[in-house]
N, CA, C and O atoms as a DFTB+ gen file, in Angstrom:
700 C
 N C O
     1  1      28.920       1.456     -28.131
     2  2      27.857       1.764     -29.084
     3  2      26.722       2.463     -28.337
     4  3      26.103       1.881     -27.446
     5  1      26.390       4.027     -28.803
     6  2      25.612       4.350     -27.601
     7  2      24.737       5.218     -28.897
     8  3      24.957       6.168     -29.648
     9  1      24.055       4.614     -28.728
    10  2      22.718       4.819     -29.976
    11  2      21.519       5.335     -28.941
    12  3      21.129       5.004     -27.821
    13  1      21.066       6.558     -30.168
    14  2      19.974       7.131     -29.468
    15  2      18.201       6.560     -29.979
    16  3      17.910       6.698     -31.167
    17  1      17.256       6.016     -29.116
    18  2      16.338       5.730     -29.497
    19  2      14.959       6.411     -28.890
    20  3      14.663       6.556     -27.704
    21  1      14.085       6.847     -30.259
    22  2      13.087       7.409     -30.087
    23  2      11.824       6.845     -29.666
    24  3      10.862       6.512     -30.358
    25  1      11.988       6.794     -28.427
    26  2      10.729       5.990     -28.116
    27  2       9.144       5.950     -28.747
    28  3       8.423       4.966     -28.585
    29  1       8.868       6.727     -29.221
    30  2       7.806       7.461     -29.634
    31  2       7.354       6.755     -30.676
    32  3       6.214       6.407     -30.982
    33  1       8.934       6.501     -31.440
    34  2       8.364       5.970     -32.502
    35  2       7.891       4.205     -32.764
    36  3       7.444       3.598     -33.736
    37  1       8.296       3.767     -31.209
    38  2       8.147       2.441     -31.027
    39  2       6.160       2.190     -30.810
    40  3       5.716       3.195     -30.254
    41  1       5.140       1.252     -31.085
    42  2       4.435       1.339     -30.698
    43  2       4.384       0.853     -29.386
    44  3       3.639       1.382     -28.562
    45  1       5.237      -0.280     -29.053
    46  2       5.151      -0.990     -27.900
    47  2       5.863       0.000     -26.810
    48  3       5.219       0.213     -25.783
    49  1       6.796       0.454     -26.916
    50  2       7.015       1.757     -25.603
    51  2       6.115       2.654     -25.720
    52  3       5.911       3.161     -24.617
    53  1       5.365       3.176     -26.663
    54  2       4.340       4.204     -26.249
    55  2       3.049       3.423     -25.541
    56  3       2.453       4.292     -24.905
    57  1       2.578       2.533     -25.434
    58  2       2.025       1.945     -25.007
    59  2       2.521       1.488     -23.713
    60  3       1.705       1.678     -22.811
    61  1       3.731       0.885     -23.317
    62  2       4.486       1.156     -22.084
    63  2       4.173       1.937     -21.207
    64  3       3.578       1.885     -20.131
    65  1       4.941       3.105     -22.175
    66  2       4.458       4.473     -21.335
    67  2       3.211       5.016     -21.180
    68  3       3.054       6.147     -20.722
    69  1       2.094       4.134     -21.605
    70  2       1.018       4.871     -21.404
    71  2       0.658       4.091     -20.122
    72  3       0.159       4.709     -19.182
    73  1       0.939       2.452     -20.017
    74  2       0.373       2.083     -18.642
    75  2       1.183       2.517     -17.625
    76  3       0.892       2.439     -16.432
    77  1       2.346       3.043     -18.142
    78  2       3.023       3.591     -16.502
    79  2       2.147       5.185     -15.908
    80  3       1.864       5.499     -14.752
    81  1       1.972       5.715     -16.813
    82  2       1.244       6.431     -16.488
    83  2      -0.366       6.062     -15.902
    84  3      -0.888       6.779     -15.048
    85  1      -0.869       5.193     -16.317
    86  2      -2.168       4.757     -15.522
    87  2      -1.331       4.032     -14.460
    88  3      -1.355       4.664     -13.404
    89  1      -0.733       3.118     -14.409
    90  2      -0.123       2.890     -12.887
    91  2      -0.108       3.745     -11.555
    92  3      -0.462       3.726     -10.376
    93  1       0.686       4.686     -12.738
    94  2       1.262       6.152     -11.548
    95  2      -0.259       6.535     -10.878
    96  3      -0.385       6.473      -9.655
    97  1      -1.301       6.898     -11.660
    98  2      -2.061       7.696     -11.704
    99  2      -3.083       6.793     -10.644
   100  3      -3.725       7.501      -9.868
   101  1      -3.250       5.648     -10.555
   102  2      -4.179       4.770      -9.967
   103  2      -3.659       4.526      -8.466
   104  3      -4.396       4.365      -7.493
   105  1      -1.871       4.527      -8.456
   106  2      -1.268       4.059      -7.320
   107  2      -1.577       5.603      -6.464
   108  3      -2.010       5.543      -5.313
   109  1      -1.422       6.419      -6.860
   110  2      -1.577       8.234      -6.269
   111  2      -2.736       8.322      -5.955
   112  3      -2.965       8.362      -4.746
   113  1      -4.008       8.392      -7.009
   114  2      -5.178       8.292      -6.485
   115  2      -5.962       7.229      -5.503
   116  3      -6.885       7.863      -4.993
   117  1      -5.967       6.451      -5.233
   118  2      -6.396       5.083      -4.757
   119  2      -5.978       5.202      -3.695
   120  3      -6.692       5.129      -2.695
   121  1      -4.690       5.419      -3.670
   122  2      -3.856       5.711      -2.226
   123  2      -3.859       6.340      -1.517
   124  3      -3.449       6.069      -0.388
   125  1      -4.437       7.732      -1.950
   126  2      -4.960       8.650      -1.388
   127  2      -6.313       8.519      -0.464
   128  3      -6.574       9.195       0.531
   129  1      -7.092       7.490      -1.042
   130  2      -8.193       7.292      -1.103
   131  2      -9.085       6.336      -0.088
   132  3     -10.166       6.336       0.501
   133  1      -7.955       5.558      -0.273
   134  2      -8.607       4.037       0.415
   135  2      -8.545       4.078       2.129
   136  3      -7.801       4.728       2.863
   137  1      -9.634       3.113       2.453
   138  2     -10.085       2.871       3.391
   139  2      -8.984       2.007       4.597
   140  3      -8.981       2.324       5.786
   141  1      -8.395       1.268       4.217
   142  2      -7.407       0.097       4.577
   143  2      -6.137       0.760       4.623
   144  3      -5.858       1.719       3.904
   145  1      -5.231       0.157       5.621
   146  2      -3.980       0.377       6.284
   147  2      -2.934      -1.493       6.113
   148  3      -3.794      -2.192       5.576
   149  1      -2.343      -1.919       6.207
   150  2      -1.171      -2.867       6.021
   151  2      -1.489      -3.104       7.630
   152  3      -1.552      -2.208       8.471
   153  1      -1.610      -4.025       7.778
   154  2      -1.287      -4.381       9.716
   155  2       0.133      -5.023       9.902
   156  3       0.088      -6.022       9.184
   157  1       1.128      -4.980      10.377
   158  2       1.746      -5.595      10.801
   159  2       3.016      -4.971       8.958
   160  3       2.776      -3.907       8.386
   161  1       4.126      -5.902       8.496
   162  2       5.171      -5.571       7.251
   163  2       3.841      -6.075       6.553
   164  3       2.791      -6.673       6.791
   165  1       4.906      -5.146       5.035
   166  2       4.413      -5.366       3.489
   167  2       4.297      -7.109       3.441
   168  3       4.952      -7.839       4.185
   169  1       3.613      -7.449       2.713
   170  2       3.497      -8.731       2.188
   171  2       4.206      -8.792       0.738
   172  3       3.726      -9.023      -0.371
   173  1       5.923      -8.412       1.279
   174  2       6.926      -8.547       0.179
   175  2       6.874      -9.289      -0.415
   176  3       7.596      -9.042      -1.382
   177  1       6.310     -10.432      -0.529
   178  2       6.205     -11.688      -1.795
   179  2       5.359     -11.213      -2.460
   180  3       5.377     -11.633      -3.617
   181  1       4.411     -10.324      -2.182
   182  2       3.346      -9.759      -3.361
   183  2       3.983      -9.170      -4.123
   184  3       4.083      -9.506      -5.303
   185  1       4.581      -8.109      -3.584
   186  2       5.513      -7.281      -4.174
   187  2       6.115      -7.534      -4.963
   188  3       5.854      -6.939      -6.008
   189  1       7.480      -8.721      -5.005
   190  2       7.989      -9.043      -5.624
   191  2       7.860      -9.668      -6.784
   192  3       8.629      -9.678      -7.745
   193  1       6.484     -10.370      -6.578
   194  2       5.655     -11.397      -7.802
   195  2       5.456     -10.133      -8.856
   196  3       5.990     -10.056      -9.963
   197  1       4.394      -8.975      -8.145
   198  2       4.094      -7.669      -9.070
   199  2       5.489      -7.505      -9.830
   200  3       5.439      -7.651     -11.052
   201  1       6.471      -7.279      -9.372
   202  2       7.490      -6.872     -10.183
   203  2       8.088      -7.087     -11.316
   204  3       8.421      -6.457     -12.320
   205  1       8.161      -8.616     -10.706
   206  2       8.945      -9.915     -12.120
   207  2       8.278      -9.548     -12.875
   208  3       8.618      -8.774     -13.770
   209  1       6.865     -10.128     -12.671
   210  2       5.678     -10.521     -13.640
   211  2       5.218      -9.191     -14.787
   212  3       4.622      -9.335     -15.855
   213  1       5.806      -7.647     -14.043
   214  2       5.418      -6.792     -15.145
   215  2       6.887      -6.479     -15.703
   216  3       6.960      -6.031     -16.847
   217  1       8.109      -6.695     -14.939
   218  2       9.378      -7.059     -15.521
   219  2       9.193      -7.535     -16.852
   220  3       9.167      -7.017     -17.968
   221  1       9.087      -8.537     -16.445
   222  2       9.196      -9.892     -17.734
   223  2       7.900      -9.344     -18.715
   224  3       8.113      -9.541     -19.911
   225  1       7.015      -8.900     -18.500
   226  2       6.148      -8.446     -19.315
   227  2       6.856      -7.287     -19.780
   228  3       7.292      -7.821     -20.800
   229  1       7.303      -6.148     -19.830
   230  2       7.727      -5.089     -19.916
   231  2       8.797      -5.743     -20.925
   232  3       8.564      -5.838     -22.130
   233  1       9.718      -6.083     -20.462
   234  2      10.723      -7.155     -21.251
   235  2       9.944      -7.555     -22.986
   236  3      10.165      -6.801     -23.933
   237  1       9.193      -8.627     -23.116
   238  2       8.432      -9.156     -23.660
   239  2       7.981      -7.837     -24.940
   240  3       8.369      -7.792     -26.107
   241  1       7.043      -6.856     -24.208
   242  2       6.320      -6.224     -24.735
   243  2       7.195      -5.221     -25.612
   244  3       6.716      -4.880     -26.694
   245  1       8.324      -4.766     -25.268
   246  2       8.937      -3.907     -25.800
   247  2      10.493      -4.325     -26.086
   248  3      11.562      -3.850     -25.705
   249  1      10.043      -5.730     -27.158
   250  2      11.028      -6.730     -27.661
   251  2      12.242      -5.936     -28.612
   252  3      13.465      -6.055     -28.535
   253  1      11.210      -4.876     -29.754
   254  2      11.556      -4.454     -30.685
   255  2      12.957      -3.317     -30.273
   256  3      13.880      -3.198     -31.079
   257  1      12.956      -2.920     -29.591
   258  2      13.520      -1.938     -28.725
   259  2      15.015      -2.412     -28.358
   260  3      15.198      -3.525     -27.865
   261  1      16.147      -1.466     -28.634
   262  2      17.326      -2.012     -28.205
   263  2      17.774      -2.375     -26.817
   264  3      17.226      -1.633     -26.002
   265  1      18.620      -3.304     -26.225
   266  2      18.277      -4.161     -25.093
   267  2      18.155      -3.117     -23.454
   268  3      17.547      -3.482     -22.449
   269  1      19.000      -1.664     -23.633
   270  2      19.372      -0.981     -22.742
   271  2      17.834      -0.309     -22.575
   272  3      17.105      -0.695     -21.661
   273  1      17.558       0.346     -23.177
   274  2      15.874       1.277     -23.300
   275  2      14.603       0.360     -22.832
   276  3      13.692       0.601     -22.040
   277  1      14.969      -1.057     -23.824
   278  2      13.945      -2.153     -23.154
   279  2      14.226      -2.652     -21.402
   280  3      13.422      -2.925     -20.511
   281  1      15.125      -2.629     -21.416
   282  2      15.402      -3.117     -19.856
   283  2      14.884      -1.604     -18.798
   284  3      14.670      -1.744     -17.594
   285  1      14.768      -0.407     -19.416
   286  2      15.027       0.482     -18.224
   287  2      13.256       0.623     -18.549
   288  3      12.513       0.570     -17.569
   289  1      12.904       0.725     -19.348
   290  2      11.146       0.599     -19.625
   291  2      10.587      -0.305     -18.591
   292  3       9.638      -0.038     -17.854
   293  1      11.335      -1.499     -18.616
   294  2      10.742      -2.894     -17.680
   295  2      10.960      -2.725     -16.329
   296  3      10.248      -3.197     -15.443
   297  1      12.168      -1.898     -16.140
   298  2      12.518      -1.436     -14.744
   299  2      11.369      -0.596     -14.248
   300  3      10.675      -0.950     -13.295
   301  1      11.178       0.559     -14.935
   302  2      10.349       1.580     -14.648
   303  2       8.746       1.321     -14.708
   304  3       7.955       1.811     -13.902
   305  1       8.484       0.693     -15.511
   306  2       6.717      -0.405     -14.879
   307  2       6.636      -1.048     -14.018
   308  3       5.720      -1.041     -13.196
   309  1       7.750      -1.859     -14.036
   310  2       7.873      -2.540     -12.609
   311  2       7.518      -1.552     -11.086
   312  3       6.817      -1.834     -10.114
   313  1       8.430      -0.179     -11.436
   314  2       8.160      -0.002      -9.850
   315  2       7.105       0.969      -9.778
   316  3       6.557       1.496      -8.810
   317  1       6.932       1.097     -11.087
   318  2       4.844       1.728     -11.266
   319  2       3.981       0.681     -10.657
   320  3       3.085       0.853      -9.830
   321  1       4.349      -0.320     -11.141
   322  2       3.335      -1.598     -10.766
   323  2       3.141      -1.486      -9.404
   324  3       2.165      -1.256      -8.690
   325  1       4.898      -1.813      -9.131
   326  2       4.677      -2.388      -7.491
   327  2       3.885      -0.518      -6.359
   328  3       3.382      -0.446      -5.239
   329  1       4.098       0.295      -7.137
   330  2       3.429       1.479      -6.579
   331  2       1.384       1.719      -5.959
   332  3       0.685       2.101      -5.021
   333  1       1.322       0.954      -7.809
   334  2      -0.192       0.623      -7.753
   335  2      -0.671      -0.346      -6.984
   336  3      -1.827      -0.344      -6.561
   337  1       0.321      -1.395      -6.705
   338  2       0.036      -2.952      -5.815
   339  2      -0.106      -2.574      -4.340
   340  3      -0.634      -3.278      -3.479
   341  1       0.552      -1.111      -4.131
   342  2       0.231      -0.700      -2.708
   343  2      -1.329      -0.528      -1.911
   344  3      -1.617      -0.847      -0.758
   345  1      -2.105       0.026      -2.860
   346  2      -3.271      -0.013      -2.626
   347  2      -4.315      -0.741      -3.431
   348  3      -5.491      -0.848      -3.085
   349  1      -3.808      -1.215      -4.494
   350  2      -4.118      -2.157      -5.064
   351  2      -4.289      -3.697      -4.388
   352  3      -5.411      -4.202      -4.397
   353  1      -3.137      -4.435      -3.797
   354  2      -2.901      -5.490      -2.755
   355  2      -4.280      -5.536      -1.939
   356  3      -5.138      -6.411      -1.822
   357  1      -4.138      -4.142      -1.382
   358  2      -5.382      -4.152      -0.089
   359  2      -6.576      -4.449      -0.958
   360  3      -6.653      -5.677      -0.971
   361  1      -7.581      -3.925      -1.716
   362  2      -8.551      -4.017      -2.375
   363  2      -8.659      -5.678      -2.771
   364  3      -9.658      -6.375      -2.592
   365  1      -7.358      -6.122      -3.359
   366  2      -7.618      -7.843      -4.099
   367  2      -7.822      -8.446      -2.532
   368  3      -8.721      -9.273      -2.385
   369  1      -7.290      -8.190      -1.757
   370  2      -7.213      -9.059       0.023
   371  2      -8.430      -8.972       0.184
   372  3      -8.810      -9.824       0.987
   373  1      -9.618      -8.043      -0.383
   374  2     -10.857      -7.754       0.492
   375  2     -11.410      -8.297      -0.215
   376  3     -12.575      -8.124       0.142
   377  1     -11.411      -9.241      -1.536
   378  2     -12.684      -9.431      -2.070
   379  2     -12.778     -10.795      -1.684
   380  3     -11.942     -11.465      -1.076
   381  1     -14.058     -11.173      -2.172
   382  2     -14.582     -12.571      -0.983
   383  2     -15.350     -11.909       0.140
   384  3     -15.574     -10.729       0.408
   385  1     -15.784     -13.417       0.884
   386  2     -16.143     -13.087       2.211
   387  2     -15.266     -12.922       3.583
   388  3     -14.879     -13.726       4.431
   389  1     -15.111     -11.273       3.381
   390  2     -14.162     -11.126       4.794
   391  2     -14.570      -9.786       5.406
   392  3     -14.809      -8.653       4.988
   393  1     -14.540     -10.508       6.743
   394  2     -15.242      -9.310       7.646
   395  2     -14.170      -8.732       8.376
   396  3     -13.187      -9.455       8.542
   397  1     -14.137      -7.120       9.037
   398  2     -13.451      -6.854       9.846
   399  2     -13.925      -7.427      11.100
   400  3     -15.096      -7.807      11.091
   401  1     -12.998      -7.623      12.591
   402  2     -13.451      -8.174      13.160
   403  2     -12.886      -7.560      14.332
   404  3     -11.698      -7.328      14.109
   405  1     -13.294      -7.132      15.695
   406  2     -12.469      -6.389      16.462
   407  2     -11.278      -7.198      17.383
   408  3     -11.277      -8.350      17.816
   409  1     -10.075      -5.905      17.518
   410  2      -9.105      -7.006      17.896
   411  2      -7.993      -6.248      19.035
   412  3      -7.499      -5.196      18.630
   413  1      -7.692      -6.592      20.044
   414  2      -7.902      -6.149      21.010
   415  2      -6.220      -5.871      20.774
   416  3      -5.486      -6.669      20.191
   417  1      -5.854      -4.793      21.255
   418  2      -4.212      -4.242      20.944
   419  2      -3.506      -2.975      22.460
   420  3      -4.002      -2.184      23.262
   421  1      -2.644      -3.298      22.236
   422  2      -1.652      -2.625      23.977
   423  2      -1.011      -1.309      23.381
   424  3      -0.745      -1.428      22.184
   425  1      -0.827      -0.585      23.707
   426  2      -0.265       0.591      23.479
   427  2       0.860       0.596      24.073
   428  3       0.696       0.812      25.274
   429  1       1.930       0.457      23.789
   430  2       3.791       0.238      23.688
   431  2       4.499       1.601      23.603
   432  3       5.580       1.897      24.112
   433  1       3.774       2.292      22.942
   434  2       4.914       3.830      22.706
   435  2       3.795       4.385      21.974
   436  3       2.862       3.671      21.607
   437  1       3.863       5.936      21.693
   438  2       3.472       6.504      20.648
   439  2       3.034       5.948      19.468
   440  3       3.889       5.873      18.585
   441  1       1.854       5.510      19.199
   442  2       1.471       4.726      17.823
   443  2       2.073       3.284      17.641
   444  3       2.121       2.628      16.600
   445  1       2.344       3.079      18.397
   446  2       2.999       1.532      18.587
   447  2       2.113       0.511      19.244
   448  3       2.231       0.492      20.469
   449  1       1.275      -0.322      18.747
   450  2       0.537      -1.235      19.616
   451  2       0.541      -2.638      19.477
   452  3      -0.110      -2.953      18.481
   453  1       0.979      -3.538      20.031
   454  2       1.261      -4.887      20.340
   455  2      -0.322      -5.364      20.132
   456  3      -1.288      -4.648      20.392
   457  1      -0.391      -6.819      19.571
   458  2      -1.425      -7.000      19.671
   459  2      -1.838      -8.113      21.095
   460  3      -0.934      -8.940      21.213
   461  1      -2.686      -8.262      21.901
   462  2      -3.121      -8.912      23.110
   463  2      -3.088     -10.291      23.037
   464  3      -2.745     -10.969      24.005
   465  1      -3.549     -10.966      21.532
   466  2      -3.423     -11.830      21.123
   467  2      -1.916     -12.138      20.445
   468  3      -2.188     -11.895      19.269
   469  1      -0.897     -12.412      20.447
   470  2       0.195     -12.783      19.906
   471  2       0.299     -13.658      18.287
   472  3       1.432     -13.766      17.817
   473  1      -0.648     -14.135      17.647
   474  2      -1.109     -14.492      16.740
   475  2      -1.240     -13.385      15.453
   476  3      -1.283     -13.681      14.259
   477  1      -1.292     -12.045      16.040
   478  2      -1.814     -10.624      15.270
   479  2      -0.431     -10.159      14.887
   480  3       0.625     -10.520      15.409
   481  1      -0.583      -9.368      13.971
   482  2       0.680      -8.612      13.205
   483  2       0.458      -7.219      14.655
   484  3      -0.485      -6.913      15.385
   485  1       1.822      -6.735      14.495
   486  2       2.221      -5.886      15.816
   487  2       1.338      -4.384      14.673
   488  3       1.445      -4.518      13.454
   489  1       0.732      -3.398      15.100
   490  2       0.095      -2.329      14.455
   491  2       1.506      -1.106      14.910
   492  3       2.124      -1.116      15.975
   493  1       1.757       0.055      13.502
   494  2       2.130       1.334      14.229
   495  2       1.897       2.796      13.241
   496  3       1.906       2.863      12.011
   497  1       1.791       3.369      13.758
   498  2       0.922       4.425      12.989
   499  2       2.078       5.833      13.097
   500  3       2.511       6.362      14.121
   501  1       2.290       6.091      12.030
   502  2       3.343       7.272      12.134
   503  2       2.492       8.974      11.777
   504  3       1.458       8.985      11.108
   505  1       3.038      10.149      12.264
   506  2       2.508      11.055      12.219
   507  2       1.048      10.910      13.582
   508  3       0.833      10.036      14.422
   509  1       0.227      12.341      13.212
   510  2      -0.395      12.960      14.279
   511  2      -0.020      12.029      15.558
   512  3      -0.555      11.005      15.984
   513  1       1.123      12.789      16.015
   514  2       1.586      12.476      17.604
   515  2       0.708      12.433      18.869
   516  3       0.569      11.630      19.792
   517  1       0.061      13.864      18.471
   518  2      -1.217      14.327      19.522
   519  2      -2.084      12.963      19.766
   520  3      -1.970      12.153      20.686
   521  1      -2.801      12.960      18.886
   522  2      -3.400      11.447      18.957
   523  2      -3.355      10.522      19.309
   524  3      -4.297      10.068      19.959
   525  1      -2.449       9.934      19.100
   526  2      -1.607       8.936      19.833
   527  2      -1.400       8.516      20.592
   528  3      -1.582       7.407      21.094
   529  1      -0.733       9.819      20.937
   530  2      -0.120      10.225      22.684
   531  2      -0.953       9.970      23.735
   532  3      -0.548       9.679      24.861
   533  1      -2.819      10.126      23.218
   534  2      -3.710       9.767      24.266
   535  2      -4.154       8.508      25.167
   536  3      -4.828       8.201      26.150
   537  1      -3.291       7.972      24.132
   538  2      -3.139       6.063      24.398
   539  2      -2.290       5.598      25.357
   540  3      -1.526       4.773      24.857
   541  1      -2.046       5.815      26.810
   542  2      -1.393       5.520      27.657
   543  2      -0.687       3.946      27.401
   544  3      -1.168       2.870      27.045
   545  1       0.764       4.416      27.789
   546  2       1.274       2.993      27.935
   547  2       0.934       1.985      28.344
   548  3       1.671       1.838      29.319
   549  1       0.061       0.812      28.266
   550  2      -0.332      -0.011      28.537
   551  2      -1.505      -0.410      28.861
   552  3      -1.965      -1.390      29.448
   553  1      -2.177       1.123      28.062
   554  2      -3.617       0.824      27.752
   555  2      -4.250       0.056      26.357
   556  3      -3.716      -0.163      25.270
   557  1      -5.424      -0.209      26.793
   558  2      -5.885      -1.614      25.587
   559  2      -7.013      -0.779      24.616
   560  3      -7.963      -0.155      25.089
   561  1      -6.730      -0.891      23.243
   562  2      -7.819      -0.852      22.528
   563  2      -8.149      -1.492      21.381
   564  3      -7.453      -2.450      21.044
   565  1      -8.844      -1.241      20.875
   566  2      -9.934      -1.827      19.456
   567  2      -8.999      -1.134      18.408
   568  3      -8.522       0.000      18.368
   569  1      -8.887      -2.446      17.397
   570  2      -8.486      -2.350      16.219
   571  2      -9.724      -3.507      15.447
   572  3     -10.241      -4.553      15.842
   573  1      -9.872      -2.508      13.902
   574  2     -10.648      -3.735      13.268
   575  2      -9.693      -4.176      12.248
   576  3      -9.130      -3.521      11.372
   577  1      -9.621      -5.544      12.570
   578  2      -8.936      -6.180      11.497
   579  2      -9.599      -7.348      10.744
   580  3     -10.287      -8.271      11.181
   581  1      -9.201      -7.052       9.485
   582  2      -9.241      -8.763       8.415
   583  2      -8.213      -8.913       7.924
   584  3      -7.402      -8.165       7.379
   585  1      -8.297     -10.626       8.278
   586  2      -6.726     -11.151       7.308
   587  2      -7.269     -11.640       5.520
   588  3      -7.847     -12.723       5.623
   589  1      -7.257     -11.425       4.831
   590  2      -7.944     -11.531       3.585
   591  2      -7.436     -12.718       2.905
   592  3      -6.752     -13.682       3.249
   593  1      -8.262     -12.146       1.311
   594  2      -8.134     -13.779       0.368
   595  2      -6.376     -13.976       0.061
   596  3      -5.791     -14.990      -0.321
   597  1      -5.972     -12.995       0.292
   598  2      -4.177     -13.107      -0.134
   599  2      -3.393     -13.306       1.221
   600  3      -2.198     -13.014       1.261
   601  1      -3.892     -13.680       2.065
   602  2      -3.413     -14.073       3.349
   603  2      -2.724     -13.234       4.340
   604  3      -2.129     -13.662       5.329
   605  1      -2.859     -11.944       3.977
   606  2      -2.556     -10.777       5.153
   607  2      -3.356     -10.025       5.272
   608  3      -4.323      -9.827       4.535
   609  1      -2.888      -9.201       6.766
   610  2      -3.925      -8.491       7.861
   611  2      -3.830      -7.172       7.526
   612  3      -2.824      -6.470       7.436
   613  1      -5.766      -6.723       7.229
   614  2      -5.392      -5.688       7.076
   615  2      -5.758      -4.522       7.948
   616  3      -6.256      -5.358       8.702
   617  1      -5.958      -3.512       8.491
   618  2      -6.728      -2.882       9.882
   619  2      -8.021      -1.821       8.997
   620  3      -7.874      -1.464       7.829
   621  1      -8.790      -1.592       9.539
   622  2      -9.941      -0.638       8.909
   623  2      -9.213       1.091       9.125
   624  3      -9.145       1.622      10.234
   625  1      -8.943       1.462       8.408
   626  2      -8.016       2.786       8.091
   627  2      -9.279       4.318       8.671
   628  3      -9.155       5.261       9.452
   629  1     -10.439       3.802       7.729
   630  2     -11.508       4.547       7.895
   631  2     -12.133       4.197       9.148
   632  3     -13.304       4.009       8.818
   633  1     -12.049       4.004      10.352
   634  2     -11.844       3.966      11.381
   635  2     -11.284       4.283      12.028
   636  3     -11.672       4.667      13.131
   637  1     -10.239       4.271      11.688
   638  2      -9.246       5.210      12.607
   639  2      -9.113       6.756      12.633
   640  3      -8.670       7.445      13.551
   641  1      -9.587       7.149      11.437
   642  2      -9.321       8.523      10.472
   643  2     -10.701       9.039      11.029
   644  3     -10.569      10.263      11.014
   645  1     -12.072       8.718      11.558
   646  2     -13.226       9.049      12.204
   647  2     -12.794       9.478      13.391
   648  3     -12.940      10.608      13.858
   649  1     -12.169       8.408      13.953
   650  2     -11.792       8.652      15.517
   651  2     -10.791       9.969      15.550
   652  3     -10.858      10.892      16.363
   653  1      -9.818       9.821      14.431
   654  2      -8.850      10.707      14.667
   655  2      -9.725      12.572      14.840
   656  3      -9.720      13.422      15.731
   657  1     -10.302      12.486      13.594
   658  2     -11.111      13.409      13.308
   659  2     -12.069      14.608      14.084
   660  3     -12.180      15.833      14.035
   661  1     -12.914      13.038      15.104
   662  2     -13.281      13.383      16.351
   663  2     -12.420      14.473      17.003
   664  3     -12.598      15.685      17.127
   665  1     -11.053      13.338      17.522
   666  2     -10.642      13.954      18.706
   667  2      -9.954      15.519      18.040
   668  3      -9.921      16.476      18.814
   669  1      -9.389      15.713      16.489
   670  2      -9.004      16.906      16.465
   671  2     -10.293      18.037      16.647
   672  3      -9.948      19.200      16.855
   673  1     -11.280      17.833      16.598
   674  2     -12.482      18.374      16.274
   675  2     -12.767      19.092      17.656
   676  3     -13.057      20.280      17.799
   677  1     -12.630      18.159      18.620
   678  2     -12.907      18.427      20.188
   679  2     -11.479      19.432      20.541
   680  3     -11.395      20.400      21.297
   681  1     -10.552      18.857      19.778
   682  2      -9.108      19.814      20.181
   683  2      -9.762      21.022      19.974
   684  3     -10.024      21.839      20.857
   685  1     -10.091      21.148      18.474
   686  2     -10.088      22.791      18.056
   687  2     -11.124      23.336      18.652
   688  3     -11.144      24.483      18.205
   689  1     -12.581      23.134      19.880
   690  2     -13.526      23.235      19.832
   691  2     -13.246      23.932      21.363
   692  3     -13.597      24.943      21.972
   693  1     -12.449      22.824      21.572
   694  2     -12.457      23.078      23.472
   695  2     -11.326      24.504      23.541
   696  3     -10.531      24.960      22.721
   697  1     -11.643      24.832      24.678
   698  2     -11.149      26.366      25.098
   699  2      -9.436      25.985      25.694
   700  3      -8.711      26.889      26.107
């Protein structure tokens, strides 16, 4: 039985589709945007909670709907959600009282830095190589980190992106 359905005419999928589109649109912009970096893996249990929870909502919301269209609607918010939760996550971790705090880290490889303290999520930074590269193997530096109200570490992004900035600045400057 392979029945065609007009979403359009559902109110609850147009409405669907309208928060996937603010999803999309918040997870792209924001992300673009924000200050904060992930220290150490995703905090996949966030993730996963985001998912169910707009799953089963998605599910729920777009009851009326035959079971195949409703399930791929719930699929497809879901991984809008978990898109927006990317930079979204970081922002809910920061609210409260939490300070960055400096935190002392080893340079292992190219953008790879161990933290001094063993307690710290391991940091690694992909892309501008140049940069990087200036960080001798087994030299020590400053990272600012907070572990937040959702219980992971996050590093100050806009910090790093100053420094980076700097040094391309001096690249393009010097002879």
């Amino acid at each position: 039985m392979n029945e065609d359905v007009d979403l359009w005419r559902h109110r609850s999928a147009r409405a669907l589709i309208g928060l996937m589109a603010l999803l999309g649109l918040y997870g792209f912009a924001d992300g673009l945007q924000i200050g904060y970096g992930y220290a150490g893996t995703l905090p996949l249990h966030w993730f996963l909670l985001v998912f169910l929870l707009t799953c089963i909502i998605g599910i729920f919301v777009a009851k009326a709907l035959p079971l195949s269209p409703r399930l791929g609607l719930a699929a497809l918010i879901s991984a809008l959600a978990c898109v927006a939760a990317i930079p979204g996550l970081l922002r809910l971790n920061m609210i409260g009282p939490v300070a960055f705090v400096p935190r002392a880290y080893e340079a292992t490889d190219i953008g790879h830095f161990v933290p001094v303290d063993r307690d710290l999520p391991r940091l690694q930074f992909s892309g501008n190589p140049d940069f990087w590269s200036t960080f001798q193997k087994g030299s020590q530096r400053n990272f600012l980190l907070a572990r937040g109200q959702l219980g992971f570490y996050q590093y100050d992004l806009e910090a790093v992106r100053t420094e980076m900035r700097a040094f391309y600045e001096r690249a393009a400057t010097s002879p």
